[in-house]
N, CA, C and O atoms as a MOPAC input file, in Angstrom:
PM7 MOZYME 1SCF
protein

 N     16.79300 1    22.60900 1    -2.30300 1
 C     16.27000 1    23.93200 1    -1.99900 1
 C     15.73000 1    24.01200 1    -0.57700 1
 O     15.35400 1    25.06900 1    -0.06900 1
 N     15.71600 1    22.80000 1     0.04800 1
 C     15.02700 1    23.26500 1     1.61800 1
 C     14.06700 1    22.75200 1     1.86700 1
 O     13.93700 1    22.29400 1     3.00200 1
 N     12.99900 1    22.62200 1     0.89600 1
 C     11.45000 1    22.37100 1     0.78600 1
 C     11.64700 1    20.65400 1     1.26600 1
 O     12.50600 1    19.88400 1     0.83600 1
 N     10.47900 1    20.33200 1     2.36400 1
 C     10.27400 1    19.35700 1     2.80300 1
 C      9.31800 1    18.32000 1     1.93500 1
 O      8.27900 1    18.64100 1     1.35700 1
 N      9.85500 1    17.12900 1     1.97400 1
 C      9.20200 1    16.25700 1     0.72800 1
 C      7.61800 1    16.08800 1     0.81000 1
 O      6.92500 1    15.70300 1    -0.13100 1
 N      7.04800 1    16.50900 1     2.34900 1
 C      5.52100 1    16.17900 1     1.81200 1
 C      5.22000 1    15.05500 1     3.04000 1
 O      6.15400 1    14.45500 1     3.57100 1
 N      4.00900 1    14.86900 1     3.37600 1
 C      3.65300 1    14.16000 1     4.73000 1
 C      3.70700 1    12.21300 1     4.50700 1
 O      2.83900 1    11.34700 1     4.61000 1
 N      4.83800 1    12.18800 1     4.24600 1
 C      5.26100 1    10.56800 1     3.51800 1
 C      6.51800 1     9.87900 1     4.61600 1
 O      7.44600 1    10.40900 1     5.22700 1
 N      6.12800 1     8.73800 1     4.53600 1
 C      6.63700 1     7.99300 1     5.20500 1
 C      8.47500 1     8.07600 1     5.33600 1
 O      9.18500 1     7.96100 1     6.33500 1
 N      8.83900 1     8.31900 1     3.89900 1
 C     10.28300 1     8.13600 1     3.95800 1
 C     10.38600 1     9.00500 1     3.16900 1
 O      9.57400 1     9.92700 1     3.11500 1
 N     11.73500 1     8.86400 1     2.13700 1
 C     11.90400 1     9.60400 1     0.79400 1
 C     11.11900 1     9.50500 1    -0.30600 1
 O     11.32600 1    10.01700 1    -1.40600 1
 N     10.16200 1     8.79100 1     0.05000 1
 C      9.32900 1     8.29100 1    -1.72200 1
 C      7.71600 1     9.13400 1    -1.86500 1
 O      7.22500 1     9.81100 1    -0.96200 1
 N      7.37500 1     9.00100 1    -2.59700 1
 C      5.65000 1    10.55700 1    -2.83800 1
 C      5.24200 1     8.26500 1    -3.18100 1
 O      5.83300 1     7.54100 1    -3.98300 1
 N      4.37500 1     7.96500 1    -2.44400 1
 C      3.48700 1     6.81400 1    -2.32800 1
 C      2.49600 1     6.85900 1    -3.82900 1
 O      1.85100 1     7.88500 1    -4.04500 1
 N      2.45300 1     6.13700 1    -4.44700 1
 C      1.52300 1     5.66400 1    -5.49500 1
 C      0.63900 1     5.66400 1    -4.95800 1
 O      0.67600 1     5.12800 1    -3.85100 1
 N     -0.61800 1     6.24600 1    -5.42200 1
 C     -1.95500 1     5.24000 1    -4.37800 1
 C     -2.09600 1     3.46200 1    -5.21400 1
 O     -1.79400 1     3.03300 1    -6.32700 1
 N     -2.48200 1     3.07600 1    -4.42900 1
 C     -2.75100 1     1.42100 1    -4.11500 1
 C     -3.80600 1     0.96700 1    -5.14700 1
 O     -3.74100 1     0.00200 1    -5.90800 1
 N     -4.83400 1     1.91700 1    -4.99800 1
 C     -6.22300 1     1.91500 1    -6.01600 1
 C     -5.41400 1     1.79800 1    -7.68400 1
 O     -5.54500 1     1.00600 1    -8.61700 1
 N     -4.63200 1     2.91200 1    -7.47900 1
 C     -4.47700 1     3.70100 1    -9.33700 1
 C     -3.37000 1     2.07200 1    -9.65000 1
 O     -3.64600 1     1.33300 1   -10.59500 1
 N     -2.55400 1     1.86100 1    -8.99700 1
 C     -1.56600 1     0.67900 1    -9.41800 1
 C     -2.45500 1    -0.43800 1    -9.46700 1
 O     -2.26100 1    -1.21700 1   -10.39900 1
 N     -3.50800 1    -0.72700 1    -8.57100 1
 C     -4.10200 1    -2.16100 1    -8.87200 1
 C     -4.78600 1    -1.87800 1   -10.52400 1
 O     -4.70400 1    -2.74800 1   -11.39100 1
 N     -5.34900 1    -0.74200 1   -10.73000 1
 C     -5.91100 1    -0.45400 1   -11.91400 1
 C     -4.78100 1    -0.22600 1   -13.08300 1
 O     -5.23900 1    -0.51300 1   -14.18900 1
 N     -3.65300 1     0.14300 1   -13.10800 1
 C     -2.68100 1    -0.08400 1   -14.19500 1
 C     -2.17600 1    -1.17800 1   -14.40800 1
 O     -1.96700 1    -1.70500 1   -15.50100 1
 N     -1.88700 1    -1.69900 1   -13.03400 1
 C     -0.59500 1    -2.75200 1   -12.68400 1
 C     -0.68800 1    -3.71900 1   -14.40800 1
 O      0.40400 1    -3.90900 1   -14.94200 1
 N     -1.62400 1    -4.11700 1   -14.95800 1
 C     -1.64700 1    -4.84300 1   -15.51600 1
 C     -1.01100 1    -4.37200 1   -17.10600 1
 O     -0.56600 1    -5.17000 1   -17.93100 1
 N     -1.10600 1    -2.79900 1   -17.29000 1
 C     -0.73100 1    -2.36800 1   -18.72700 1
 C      0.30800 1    -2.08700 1   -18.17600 1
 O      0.74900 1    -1.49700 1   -19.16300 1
 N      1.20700 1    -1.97400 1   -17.36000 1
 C      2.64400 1    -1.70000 1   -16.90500 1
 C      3.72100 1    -2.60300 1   -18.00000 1
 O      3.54600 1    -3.78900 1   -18.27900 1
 N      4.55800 1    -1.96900 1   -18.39100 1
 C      5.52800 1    -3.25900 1   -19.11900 1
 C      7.07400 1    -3.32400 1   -17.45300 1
 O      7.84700 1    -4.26000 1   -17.24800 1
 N      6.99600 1    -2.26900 1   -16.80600 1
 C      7.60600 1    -2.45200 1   -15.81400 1
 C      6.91700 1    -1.84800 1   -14.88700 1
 O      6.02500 1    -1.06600 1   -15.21800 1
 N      7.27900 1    -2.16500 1   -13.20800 1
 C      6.88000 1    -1.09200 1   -12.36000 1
 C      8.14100 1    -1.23400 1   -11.29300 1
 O      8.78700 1    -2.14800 1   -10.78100 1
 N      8.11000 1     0.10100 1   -11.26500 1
 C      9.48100 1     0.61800 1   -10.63400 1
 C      9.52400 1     1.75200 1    -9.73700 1
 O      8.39900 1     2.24400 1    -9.82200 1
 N     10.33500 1     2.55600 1    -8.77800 1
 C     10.33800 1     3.37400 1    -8.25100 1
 C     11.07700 1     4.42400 1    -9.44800 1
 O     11.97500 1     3.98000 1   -10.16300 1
 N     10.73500 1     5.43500 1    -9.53800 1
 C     11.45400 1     6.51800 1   -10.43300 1
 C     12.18800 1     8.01900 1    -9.74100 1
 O     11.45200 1     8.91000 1    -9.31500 1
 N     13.27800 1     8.10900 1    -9.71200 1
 C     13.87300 1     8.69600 1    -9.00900 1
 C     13.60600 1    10.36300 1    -9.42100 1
 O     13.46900 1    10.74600 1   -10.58200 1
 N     13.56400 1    11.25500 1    -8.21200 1
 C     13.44400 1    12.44500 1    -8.57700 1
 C     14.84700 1    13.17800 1    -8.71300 1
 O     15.70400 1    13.17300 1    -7.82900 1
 N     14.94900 1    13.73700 1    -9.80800 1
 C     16.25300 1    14.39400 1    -9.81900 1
 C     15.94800 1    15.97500 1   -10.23400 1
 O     14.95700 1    16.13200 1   -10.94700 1
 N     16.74300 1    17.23000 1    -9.83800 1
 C     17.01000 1    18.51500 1   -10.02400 1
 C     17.08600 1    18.62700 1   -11.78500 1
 O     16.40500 1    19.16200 1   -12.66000 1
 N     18.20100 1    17.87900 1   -11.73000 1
 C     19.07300 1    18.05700 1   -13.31800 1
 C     19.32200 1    16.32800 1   -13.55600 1
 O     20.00700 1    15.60800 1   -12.82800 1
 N     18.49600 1    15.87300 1   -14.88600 1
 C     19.23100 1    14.44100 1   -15.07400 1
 C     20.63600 1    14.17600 1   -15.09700 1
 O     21.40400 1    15.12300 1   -15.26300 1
 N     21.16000 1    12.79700 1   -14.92500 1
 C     22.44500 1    13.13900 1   -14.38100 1
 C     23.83300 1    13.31000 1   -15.48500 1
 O     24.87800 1    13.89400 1   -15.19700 1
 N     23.55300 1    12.70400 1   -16.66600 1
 C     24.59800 1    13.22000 1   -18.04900 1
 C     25.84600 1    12.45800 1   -17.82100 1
 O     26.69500 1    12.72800 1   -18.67100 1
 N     26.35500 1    11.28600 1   -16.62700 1
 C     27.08200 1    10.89400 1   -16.95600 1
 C     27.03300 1     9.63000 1   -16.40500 1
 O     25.89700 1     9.56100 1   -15.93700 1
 N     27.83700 1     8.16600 1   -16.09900 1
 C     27.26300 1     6.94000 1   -16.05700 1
 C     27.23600 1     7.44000 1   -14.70900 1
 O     26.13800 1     7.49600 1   -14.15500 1
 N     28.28700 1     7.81900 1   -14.07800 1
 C     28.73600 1     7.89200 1   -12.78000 1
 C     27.46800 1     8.14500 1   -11.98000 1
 O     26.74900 1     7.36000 1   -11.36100 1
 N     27.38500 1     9.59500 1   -12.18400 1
 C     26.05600 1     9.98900 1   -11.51500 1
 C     24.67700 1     9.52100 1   -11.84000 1
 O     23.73200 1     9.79800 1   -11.10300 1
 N     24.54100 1     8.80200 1   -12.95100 1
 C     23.45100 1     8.08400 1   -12.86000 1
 C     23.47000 1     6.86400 1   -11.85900 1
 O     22.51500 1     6.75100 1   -11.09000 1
 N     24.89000 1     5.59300 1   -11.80600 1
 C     24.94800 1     5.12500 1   -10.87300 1
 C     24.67000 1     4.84100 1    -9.83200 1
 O     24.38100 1     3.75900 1    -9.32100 1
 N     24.79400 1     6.41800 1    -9.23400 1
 C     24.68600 1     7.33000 1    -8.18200 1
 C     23.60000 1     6.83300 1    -7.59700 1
 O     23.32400 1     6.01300 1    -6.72100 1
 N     22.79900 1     7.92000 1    -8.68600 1
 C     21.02400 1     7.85500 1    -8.25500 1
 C     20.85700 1     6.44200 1    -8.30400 1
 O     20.58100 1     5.94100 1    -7.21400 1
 N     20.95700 1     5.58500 1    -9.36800 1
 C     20.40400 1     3.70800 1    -9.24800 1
 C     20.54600 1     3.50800 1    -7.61600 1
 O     19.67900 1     3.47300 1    -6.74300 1
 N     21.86000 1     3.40000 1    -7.55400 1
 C     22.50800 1     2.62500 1    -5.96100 1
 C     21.47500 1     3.70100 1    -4.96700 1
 O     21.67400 1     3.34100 1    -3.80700 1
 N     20.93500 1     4.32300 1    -4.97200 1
 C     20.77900 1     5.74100 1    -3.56800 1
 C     19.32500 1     5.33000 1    -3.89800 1
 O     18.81700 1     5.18400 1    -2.78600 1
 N     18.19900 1     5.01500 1    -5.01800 1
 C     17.23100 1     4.97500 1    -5.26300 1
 C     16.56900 1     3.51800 1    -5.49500 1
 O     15.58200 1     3.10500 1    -4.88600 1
 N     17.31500 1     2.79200 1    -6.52100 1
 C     17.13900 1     1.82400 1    -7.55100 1
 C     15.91200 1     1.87000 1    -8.44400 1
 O     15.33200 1     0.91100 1    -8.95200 1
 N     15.62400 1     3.15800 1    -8.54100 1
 C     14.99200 1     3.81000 1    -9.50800 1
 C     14.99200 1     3.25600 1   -10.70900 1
 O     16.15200 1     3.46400 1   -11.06200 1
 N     14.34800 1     2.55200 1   -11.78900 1
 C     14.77200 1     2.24000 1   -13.10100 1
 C     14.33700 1     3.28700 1   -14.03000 1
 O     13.83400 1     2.94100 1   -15.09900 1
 N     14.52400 1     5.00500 1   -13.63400 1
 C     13.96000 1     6.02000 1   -14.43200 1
 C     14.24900 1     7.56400 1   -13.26500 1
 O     13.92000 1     7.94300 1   -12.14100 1
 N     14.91200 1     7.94300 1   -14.21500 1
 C     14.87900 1     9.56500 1   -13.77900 1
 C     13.72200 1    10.59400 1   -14.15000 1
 O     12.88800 1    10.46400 1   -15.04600 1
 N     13.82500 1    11.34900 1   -13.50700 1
 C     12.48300 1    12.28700 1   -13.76700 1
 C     12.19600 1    13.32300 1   -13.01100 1
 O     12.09600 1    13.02200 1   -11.82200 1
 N     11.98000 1    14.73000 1   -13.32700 1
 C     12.30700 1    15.65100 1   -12.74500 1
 C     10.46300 1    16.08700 1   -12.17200 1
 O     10.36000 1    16.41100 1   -10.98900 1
 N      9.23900 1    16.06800 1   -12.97500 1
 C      8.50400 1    16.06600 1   -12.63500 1
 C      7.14900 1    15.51200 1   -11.74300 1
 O      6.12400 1    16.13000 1   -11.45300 1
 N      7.44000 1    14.48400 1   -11.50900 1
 C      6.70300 1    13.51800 1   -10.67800 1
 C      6.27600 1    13.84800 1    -9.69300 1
 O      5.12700 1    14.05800 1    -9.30400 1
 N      7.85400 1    13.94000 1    -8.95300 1
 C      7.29300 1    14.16600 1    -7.63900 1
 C      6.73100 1    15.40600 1    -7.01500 1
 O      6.17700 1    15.35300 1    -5.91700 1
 N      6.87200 1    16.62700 1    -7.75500 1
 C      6.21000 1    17.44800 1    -7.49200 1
 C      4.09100 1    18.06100 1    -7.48800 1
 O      3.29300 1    18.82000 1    -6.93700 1
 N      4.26600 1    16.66800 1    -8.88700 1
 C      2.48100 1    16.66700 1    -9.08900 1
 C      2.42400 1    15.83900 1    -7.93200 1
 O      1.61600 1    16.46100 1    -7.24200 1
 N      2.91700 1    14.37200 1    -6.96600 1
 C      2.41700 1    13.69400 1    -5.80300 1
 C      2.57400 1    14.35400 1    -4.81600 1
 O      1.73500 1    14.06200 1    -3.96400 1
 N      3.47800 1    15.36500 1    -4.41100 1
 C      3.57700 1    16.58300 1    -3.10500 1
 C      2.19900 1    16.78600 1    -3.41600 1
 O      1.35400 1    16.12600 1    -2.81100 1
 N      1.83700 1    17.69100 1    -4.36000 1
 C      0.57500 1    18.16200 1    -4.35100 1
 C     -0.53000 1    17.69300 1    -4.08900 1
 O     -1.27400 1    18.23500 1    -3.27100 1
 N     -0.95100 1    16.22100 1    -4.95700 1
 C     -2.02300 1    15.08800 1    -4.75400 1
 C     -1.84000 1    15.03700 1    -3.18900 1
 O     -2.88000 1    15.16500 1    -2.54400 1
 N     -0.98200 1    14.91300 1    -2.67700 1
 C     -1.10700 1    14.40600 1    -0.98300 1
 C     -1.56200 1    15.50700 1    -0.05600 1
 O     -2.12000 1    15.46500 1     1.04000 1
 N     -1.10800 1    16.63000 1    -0.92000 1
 C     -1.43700 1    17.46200 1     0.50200 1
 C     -2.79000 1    17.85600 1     0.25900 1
 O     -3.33000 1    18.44100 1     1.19900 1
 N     -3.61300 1    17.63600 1    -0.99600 1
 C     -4.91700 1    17.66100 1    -1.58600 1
 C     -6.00300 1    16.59600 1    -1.46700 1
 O     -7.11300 1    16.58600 1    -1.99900 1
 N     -5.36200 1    15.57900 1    -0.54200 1
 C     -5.78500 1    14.15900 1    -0.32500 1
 C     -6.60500 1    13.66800 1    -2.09300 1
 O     -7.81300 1    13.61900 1    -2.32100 1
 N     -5.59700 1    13.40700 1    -2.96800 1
 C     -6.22900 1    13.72900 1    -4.31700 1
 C     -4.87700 1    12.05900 1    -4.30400 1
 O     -3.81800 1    11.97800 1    -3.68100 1
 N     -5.44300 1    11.14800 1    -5.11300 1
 C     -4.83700 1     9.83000 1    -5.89100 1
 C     -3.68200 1    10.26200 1    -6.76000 1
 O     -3.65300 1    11.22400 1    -7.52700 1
 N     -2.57700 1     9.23300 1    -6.46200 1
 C     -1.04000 1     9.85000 1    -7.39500 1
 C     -0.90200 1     8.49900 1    -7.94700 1
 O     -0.97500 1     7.42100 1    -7.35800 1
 N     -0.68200 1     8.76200 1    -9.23100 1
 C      0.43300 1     7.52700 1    -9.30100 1
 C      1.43500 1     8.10800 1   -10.37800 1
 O      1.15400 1     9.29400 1   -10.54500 1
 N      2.63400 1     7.67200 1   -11.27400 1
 C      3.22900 1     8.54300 1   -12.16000 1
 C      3.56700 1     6.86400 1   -13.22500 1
 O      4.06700 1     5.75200 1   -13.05600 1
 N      2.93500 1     7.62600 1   -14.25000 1
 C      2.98800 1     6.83500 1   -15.46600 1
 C      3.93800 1     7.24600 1   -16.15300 1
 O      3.82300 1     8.46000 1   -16.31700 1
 N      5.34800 1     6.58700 1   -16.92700 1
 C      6.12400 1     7.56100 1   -17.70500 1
 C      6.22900 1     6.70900 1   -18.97900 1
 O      5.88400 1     5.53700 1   -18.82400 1
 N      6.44000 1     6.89200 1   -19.61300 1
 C      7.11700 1     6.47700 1   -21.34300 1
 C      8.03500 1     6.54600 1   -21.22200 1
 O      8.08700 1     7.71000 1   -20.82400 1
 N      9.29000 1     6.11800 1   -21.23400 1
 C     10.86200 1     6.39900 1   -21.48300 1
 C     11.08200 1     6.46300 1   -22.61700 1
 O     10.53100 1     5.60100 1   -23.30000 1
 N     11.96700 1     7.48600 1   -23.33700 1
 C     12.52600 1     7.52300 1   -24.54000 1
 C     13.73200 1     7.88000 1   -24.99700 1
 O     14.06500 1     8.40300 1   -26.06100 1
 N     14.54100 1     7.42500 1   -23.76600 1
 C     16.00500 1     7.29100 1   -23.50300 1
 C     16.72100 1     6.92600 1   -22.72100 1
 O     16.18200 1     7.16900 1   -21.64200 1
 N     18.17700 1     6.20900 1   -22.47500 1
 C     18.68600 1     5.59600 1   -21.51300 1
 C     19.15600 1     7.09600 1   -21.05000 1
 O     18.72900 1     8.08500 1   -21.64600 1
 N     20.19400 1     7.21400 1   -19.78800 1
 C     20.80300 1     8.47000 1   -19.12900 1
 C     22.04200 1     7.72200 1   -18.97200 1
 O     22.35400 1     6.56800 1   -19.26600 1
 N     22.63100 1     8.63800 1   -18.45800 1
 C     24.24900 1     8.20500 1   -18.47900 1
 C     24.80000 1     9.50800 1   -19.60400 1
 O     24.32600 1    10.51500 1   -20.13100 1
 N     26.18600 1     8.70600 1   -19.56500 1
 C     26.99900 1     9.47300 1   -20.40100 1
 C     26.15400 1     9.89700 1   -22.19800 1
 O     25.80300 1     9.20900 1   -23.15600 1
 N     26.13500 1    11.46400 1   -21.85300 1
 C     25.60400 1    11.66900 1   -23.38200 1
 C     25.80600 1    11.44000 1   -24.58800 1
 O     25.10700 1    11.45100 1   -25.60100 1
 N     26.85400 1    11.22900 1   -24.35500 1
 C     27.34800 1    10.86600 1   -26.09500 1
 C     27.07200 1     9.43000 1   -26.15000 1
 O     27.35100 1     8.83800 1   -27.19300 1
 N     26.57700 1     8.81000 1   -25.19700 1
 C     25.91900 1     7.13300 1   -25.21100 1
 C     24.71800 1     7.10100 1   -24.92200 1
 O     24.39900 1     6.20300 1   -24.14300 1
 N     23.95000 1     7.75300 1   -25.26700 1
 C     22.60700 1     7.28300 1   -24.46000 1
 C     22.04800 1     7.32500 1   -25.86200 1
 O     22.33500 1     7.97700 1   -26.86700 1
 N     20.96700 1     6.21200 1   -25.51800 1
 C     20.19300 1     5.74600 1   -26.86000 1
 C     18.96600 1     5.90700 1   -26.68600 1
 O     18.35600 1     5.71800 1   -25.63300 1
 N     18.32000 1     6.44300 1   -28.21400 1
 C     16.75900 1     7.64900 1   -28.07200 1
 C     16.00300 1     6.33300 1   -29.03100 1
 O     16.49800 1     5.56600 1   -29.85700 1
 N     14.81000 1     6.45400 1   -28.58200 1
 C     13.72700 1     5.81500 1   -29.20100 1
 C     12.64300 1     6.32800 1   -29.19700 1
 O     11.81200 1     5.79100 1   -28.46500 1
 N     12.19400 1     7.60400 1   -30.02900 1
 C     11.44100 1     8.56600 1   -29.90700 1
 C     10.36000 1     7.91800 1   -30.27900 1
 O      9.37800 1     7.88900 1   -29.53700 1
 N     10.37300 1     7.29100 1   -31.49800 1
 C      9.33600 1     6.30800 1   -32.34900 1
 C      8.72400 1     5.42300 1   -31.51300 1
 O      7.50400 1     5.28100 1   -31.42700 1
 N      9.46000 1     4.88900 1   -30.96000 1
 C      8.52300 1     3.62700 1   -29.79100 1
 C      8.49300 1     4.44500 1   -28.19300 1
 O      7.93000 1     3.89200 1   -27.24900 1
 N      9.01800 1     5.50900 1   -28.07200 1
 C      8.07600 1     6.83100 1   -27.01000 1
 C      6.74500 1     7.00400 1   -27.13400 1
 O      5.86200 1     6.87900 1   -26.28600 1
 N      6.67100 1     7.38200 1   -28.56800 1
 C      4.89100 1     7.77500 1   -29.31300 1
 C      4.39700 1     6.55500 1   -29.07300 1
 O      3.45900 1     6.38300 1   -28.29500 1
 N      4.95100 1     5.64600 1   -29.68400 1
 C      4.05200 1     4.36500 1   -29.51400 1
 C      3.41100 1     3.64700 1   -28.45300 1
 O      2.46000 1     2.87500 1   -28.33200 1
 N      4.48900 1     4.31000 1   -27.55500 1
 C      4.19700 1     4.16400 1   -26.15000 1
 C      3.01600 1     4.69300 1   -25.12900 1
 O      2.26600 1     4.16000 1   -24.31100 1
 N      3.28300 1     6.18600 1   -25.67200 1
 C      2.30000 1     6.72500 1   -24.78900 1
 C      0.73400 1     6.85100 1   -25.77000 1
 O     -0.39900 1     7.04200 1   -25.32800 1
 N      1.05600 1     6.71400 1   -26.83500 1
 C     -0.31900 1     6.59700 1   -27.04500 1
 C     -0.68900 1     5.46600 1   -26.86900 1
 O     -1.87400 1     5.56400 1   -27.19200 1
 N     -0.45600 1     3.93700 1   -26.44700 1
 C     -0.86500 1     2.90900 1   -26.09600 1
 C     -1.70400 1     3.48900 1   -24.76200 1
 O     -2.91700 1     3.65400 1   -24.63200 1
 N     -0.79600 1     3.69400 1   -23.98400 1
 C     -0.84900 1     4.27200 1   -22.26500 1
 C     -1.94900 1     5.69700 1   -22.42900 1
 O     -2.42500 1     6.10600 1   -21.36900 1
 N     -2.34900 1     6.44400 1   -23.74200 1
 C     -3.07800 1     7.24600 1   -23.63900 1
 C     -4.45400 1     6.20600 1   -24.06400 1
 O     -5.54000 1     6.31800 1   -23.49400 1
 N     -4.34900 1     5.81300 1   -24.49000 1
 C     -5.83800 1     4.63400 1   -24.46000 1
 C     -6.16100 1     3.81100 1   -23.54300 1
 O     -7.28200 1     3.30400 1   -23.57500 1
 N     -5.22900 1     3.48600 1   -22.49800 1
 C     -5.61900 1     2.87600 1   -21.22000 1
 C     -5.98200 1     3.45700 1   -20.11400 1
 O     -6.61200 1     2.98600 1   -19.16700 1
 N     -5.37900 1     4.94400 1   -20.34300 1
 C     -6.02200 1     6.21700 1   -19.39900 1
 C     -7.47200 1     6.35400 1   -19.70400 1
 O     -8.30100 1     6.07900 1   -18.83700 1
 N     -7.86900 1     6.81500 1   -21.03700 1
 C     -9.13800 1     7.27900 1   -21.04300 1
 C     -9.73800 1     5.82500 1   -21.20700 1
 O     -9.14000 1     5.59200 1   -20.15700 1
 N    -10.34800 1     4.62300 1   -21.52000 1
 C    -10.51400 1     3.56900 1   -21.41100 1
 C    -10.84700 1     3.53900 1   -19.47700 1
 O    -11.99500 1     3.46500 1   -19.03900 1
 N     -9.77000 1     3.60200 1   -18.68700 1
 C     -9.65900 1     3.50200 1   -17.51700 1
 C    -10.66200 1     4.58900 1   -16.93900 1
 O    -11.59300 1     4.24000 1   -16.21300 1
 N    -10.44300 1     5.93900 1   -17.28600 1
 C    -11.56200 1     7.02700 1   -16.73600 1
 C    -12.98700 1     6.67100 1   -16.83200 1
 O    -13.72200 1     6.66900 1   -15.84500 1
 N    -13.54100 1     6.24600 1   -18.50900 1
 C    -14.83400 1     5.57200 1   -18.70900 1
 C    -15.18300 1     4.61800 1   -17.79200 1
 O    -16.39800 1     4.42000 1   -17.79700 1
 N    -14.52300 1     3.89800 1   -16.94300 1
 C    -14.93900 1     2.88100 1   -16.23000 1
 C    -15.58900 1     3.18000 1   -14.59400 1
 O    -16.43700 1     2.61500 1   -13.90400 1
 N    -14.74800 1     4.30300 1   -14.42200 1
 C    -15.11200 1     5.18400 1   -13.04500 1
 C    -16.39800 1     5.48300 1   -12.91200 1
 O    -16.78400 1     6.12900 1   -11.93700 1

């Protein structure tokens, strides 16, 4: 659309340093997560994004809450749950059950984490 990514070094919205030393440890991965328009629905174009990003996660919202945090001088980092591979649709495999399980783990390390502030 035009819109400029935000006062950042390269293509990426920066984690702050603080919020990752304070997760880093409940992380089961940490990764760059790629911003996409439309996820991509087929291997190809997921590919795509891997090789252009090496993103281990698509995601359409992220980077728009860290545009904001930055230009608000306000702490970003983006926590996600995955609860599906991408690629070709008729192959991608859902794990909705261990999604929940997921984020409510990650919702007890948030508020846990806030109490400590």
């Amino acid at each position: 659309m035009g819109f400029p990514l935000g006062p950042f070094d390269d293509t990426g919205v920066p984690a702050s340093a603080l919020l990752l030393d304070r997760f880093r440890s409940h992380t089961m991965h940490l990764a760059p997560v790629a911003t996409v328009s439309t996820c991509s629905g087929t291997n190809a174009l997921a590919l795509s994004v891997y090789r252009r990003t090496n993103a281990a996660a698509e995601a359409m919202e992220g980077a728009a809450v860290g545009q904001v945090c930055a230009r608000l001088g306000v702490a970003f980092i983006e926590l996600r749950v995955v609860s599906n591979t991408t690629g070709d649709r008729d192959k991608q495999v859902w794990d909705i059950q261990g999604a929940f399980s997921g984020i409510s783990r990650l919702a007890s390390v948030i508020a846990r984490s806030c109490q400590s502030v």
